[in-house]
C-alpha positions in Angstrom: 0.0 0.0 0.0 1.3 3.6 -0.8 1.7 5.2 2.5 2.0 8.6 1.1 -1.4 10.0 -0.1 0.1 12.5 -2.1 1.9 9.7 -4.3 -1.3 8.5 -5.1 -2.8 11.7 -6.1 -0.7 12.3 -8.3 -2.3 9.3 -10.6 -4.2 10.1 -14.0 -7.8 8.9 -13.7 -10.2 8.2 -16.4 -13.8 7.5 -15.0 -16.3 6.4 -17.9 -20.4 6.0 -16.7 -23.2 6.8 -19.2 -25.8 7.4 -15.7 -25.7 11.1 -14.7 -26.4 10.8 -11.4 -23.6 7.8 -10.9 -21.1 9.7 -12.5 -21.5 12.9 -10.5 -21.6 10.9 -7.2 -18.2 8.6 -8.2 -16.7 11.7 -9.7 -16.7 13.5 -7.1 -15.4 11.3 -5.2 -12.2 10.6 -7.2 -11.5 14.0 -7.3 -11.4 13.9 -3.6 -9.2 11.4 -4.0 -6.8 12.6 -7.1 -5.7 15.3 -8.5 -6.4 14.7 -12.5 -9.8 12.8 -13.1 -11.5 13.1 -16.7 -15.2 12.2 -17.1 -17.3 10.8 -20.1 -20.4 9.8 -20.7 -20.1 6.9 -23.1 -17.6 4.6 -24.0 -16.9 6.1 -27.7 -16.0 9.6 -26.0 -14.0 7.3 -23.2 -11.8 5.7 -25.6 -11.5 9.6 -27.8 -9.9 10.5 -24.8 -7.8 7.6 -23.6 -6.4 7.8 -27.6 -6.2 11.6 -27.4 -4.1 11.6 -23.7 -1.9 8.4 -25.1 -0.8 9.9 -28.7 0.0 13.2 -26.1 2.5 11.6 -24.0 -0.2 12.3 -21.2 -0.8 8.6 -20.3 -3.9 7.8 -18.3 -2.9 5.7 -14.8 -5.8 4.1 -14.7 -9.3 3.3 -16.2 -13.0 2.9 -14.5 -15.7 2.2 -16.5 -19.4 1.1 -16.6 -20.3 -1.6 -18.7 -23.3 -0.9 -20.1 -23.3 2.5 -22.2 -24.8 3.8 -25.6 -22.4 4.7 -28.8 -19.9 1.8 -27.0 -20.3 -0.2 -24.4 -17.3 -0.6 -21.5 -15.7 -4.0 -22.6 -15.8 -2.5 -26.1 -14.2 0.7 -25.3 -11.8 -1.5 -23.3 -11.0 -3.8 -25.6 -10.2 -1.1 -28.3 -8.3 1.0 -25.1 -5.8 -2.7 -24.6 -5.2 -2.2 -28.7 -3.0 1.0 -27.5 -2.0 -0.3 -24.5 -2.0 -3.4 -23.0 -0.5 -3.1 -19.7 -3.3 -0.2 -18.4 -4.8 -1.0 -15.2 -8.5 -1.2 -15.3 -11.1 -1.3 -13.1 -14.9 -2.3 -14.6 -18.0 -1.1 -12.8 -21.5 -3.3 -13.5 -24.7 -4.0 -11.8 -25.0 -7.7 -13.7 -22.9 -11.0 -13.7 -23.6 -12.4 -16.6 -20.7 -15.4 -17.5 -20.5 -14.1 -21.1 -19.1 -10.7 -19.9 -17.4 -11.8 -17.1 -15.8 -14.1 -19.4 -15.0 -11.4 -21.9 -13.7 -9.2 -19.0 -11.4 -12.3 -18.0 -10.2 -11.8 -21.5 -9.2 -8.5 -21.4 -7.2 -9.0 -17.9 -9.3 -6.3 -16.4 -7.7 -6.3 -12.6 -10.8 -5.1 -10.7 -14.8 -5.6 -10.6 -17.2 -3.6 -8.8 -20.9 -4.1 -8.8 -23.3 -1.9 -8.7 -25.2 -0.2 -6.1 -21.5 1.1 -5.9 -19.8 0.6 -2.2 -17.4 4.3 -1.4 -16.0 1.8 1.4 -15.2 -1.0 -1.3 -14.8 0.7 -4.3 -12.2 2.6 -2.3 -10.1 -0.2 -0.7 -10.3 -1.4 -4.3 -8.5 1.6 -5.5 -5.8 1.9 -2.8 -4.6 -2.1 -3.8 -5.0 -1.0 -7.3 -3.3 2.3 -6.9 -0.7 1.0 -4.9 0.2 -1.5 -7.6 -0.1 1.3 -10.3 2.1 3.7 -8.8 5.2 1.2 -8.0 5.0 -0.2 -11.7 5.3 3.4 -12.6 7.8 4.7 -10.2 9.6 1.3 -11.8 9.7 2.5 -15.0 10.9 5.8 -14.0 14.0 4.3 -12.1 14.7 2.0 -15.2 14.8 5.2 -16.6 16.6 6.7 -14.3 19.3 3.8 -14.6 19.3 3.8 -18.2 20.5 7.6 -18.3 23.4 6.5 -16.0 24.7 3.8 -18.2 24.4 5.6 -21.0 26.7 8.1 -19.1 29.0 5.0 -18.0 29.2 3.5 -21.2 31.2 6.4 -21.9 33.8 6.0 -19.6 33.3 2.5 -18.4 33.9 -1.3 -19.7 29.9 -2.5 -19.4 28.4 -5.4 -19.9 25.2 -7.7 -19.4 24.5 -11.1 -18.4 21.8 -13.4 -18.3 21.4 -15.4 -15.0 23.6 -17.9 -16.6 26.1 -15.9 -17.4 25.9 -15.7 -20.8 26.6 -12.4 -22.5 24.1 -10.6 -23.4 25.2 -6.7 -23.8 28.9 -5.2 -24.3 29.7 -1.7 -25.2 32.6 -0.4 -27.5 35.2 -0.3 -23.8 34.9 -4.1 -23.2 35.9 -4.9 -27.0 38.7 -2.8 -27.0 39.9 -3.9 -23.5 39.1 -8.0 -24.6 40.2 -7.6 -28.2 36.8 -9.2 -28.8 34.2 -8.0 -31.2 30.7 -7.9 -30.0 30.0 -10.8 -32.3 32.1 -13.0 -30.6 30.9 -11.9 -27.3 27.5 -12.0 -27.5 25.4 -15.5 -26.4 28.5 -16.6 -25.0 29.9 -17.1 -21.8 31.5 -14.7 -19.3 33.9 -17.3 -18.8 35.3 -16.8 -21.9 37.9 -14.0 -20.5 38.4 -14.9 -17.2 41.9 -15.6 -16.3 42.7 -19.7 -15.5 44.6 -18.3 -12.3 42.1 -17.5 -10.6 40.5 -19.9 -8.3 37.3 -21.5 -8.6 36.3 -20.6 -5.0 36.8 -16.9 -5.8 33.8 -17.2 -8.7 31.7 -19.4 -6.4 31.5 -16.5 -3.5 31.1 -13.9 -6.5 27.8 -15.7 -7.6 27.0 -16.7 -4.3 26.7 -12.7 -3.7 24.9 -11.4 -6.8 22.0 -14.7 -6.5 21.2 -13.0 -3.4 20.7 -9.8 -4.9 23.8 -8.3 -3.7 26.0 -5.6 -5.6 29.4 -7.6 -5.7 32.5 -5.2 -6.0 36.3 -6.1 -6.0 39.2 -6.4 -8.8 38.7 -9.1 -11.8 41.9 -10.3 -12.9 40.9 -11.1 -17.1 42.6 -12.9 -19.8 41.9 -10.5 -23.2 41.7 -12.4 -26.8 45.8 -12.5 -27.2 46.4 -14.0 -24.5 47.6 -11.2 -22.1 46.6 -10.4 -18.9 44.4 -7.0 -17.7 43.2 -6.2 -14.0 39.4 -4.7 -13.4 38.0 -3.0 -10.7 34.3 -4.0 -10.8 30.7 -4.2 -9.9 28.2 -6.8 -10.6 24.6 -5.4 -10.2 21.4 -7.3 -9.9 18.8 -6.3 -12.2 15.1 -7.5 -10.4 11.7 -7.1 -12.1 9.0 -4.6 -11.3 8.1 -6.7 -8.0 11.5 -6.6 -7.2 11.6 -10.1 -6.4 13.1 -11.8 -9.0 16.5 -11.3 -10.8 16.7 -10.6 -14.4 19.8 -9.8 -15.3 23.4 -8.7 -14.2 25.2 -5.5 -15.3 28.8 -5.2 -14.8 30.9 -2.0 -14.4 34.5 -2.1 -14.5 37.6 0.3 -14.8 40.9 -0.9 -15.7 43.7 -0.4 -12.7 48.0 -0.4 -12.4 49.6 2.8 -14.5 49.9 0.6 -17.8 46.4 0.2 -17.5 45.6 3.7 -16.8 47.7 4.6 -19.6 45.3 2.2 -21.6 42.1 3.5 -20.0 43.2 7.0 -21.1 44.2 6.1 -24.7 40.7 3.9 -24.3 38.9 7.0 -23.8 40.3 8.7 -26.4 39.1 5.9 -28.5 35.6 6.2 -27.6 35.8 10.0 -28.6 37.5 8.6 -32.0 34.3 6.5 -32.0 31.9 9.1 -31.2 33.3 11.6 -34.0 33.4 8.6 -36.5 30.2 8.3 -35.8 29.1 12.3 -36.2 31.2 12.1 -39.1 28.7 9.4 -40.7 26.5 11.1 -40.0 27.2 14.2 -41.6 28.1 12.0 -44.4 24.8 10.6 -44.4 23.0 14.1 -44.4 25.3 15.1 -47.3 24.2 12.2 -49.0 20.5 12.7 -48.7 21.1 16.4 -49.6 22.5 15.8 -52.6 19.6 12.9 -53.7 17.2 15.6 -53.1 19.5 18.1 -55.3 19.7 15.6 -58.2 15.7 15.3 -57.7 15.8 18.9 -58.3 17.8 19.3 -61.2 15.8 16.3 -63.1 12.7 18.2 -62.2 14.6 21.0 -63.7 15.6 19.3 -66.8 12.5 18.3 -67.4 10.9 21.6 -67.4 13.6 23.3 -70.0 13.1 19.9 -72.2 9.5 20.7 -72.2 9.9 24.6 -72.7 12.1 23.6 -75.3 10.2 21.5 -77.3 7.1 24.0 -77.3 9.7 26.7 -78.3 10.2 24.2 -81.3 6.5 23.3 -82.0 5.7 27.8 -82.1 8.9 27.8 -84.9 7.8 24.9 -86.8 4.4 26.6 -86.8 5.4 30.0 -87.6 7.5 29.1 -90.5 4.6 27.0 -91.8 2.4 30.0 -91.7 5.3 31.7 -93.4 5.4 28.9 -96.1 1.7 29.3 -96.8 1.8 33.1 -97.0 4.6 33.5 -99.2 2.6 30.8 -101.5 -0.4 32.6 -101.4 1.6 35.7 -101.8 3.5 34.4 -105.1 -0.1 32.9 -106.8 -1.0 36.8 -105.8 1.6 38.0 -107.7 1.2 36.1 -110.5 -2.4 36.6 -110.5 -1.6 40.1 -110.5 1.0 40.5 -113.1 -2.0 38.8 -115.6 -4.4 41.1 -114.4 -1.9 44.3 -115.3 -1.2 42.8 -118.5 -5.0 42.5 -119.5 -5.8 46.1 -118.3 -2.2 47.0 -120.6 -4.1 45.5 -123.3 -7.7 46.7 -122.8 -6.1 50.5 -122.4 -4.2 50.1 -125.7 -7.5 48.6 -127.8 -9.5 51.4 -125.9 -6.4 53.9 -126.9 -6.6 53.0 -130.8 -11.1 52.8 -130.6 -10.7 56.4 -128.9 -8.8 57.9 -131.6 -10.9 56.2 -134.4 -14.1 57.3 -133.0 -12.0 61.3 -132.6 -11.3 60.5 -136.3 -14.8 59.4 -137.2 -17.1 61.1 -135.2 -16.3 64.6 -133.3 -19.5 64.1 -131.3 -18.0 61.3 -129.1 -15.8 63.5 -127.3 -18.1 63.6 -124.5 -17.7 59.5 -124.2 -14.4 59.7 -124.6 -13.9 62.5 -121.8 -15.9 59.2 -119.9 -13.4 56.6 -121.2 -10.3 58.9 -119.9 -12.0 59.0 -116.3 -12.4 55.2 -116.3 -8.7 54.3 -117.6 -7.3 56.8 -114.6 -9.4 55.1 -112.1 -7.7 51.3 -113.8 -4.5 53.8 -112.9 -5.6 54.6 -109.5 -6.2 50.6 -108.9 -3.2 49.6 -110.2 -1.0 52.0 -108.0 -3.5 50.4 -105.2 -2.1 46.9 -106.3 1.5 47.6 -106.5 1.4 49.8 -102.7 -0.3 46.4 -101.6 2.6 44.7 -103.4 5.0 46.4 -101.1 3.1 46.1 -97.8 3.3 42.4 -98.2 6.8 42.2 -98.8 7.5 44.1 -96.0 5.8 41.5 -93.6 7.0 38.7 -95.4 10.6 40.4 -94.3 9.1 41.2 -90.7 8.1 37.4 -90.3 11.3 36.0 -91.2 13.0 37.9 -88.8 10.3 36.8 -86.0 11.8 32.9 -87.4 15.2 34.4 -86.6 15.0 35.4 -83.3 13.1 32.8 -81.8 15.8 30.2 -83.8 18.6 32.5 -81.4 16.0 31.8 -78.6 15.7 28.2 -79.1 20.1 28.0 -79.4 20.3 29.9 -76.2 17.9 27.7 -74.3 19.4 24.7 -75.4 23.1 25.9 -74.6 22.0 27.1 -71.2 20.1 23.9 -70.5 23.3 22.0 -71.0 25.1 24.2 -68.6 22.7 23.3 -66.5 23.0 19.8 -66.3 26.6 19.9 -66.4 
């Protein structure tokens, strides 16, 4: 049992009951009781929140819920809540015993029933045994933490290892391969005994496991025999590792640091090492990022590529069409010529037969000076049109030239495009 109440406050509660007046009355009571109690009326809005709190690093403690709710009913909510999480205590509230749900609950490993009318007397004894349970588990986890962070401080000046309770090697960092001449591969699954020294006396191995099977922290020098042969001394500590109960042993850690002034000398250039190790490691690192930023750059420039390929080839498609347009127009423009160079040779013609009737009908008949007047009006009005036809002439000309340059510059274009798109990929 926890014998400081505030501990126990401390715990995250989620209380689930679909009745009003139920949950009011509970509630209220485990807010009296802790600190941080959330309250929902169904199960779908009990497991919203349990997913919510979980995927926020804001872990419920513990679970109460009613069985029978709408939207989703308590061993439904819990069954999808042990999806997330397996290991959450829960505690399930119902006023019938029917085998198929308790069954289903067994299932689920639900650690606690109450039934209904609710019990403040029981229900609360109920949650002190649960509680306690709940809060050692977790204050567990956070020494296993807690333990973690100190070998991982250790391993950087320290030869560690692990061993199963047979002593088989189950963990070595880089220190105890350099110090053994070992690599890990040859370490690991086998036994510790594969460096000790054959000097040493069996007696002095049998009181050092004696120790550490009682859960005792065994500490003295380890004289060890390294892969070649020589010899290296260790001053050392065995730790037991126990399980949340702390009542059985799981494992062994060993700490060691090497002793005599050659040794030191080796623990020093052993440490130096490690920092080789470390920067080797940044270094890869770097490498690594370098790598991935240049894959992403190469990604870019294809992307690129691509682009000035396909701006290319519609610069290409607008020439090929613009010179066609240009083909066609100077066609048109050359049966236009030709049409009109006929046409000015027939008017030529006309005005020299009307020339020679106009001066036959001046010699014949006086009177016809008034039609002839007419006939001069209509042969400088021909004039007028053909002066329109060859000014025509000219303006088209003129555009032909004024397309062909357009062809010209976007040719330049198109060589510059291509010449800079090359750079590009070079």
């Amino acid at each position: 049992m926890i014998e400081n109440r505030e501990e126990m406050r401390s715990l995250k509660i989620l209380y689930v009951e679909d009745e009003d007046l139920a949950r009011e009355k509970l509630g209220k009571f485990l807010q009296r009781k802790f600190d941080n109690v959330e309250l929902c009326a169904n199960g779908l809005d009990g497991f919203l929140a349990f997913q919510s709190a979980y995927n926020n690093e804001q872990k419920f403690d513990l679970v109460i819920s009613d069985i029978n709710m709408p939207k989703m009913d308590g061993l439904e909510m819990f069954e999808k809540i042990k999806e997330i999480d397996n290991n959450i205590p829960s505690m399930l509230i119902t006023a019938r015993t029917e085998t198929e749900q308790l069954l289903k609950a067994i299932s689920l490993h639900i650690d606690s029933y109450i039934l209904k009318p609710i019990d403040l007397t029981v229900i609360d004894e109920k949650l002190n045994r649960l509680c306690s349970d709940v809060f050692y588990k977790k204050n567990y986890e956070n020494q296993k933490k807690e333990l973690q962070t100190y070998l991982d401080i250790l391993n950087q000046e320290a030869i560690v290892s692990k061993t199963d309770l047979e002593g088989n090697i189950k963990y070595v960092n880089d220190g105890f391969c350099v110090v053994t001449g070992y690599e890990e591969s040859e370490l690991l699954e086998n036994s510790y005994k594969l460096i000790r020294h054959p000097q040493v006396p069996k007696e002095f191995y049998a009181n050092l496991w004696e120790t550490i099977q009682a859960g005792k922290i065994w500490s003295g020098t380890l004289k060890n025999q390294a892969k070649d042969g020589s010899t290296f001394f260790v001053n050392t500590k065995i730790i037991p590792i126990f399980d949340s109960s702390s009542k059985e042993i799981l494992e062994y850690i060993g700490v060691s640091f090497l002793v005599t002034e050659d040794e030191l000398k080796k623990r020093e250039s052993f440490k130096k090492y490690l920092e080789q190790v470390t920067q080797y490691k940044r270094a890869i690192a770097g490498l690594n990022k370098e790598k991935e930023e240049l894959a992403r750059r190469v990604i870019d420039l294809t992307t690129a590529n691509s682009t000035l390929e396909s701006k290319a080839q519609q610069i290409e498609a607008k020439r090929k069409q613009l010179l066609s347009q240009l083909e066609a127009y100077e066609k048109n423009n050359l049966e236009y010529d030709k049409v009109n160079l006929m046409t000015r040779q027939d008017k030529s013609k006309q005005f020299d037969q009307m020339y020679k009737a106009l001066n036959t009908i001046k010699s014949v008949n006086k009177k016809q000076e008034k039609a002839m007047k007419a006939m001069e009006e209509m042969l400088q009005s021909k004039k007028d049109e053909l002066d329109d036809f060859i000014k025509k002439d000219l303006d088209n000309k003129k555009r032909i030239n004024d397309l062909r340059d357009l062809v010209t510059n976007l040719q330049e274009e198109n060589e510059a495009l291509k010449t800079n798109h090359k750079k590009t990929i070079f």
